[in-house]
C-alpha positions as CSV (number, residue, x, y, z in Angstrom):
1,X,-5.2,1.8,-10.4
2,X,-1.3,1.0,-11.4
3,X,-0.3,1.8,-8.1
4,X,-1.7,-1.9,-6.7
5,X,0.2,-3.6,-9.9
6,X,2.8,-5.9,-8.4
7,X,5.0,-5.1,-12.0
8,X,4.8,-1.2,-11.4
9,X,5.7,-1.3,-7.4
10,X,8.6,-3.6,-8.4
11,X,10.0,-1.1,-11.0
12,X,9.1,2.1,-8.7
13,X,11.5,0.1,-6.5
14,X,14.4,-1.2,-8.7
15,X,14.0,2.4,-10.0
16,X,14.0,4.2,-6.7
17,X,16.7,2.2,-5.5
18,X,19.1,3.4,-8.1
19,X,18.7,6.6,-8.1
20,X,19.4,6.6,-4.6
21,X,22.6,5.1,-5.4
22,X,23.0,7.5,-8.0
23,X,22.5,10.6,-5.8
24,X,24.7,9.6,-2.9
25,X,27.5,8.6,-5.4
26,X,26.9,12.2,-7.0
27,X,26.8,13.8,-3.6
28,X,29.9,12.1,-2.6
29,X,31.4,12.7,-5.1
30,X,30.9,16.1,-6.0
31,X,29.2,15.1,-9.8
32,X,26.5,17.0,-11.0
33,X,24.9,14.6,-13.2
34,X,24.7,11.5,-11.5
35,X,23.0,13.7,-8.3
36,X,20.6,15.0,-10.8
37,X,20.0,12.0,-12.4
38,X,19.9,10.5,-8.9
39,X,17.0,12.6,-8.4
40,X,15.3,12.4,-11.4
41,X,15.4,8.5,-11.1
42,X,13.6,9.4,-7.7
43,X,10.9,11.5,-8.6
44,X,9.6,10.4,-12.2
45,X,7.5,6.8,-10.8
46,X,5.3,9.8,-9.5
47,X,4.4,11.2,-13.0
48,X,4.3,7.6,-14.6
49,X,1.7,5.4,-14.5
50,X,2.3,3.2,-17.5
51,X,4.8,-0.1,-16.5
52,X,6.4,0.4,-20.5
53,X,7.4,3.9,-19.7
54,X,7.9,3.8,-17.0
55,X,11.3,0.6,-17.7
56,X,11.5,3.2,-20.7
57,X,12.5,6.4,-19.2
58,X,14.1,4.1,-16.1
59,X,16.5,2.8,-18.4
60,X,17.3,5.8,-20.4
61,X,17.8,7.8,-17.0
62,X,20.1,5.2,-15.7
63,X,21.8,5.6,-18.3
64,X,23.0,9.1,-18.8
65,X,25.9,8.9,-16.6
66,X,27.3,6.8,-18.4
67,X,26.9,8.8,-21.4
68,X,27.6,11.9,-20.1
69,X,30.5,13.0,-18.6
70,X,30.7,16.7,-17.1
């Protein structure tokens, strides 16, 4: 089970943790995309089981504020 994986729980975490920051900065704020992507960052170590993927689509999520401006 990946849940139990030290790795995993650590990245669910780091993860978690910034898209927390994300969401309140976006609520704050009044930006739509860093809430969304606040809650995306949230939500997805649900659907992800694999630790690769799951830094993959961490990273890339993390990263779209940065991109995208709105």
């Amino acid at each position: 089970m990946a849940a139990m994986d030290p790795t995993y729980l650590f990245f669910v975490i780091l993860f978690s943790a910034a898209g927390m920051a994300y969401f309140m900065y976006g609520k704050k704020q009044s930006a739509f995309v860093p809430l969304l992507t606040g809650l995306a960052l949230m939500i997805y170590p649900y659907f992800v089981s694999n630790n690769y993927a799951l830094v993959g689509v961490g990273m890339l999520l993390a990263a779209i504020p940065y991109f995208v401006r709105l």
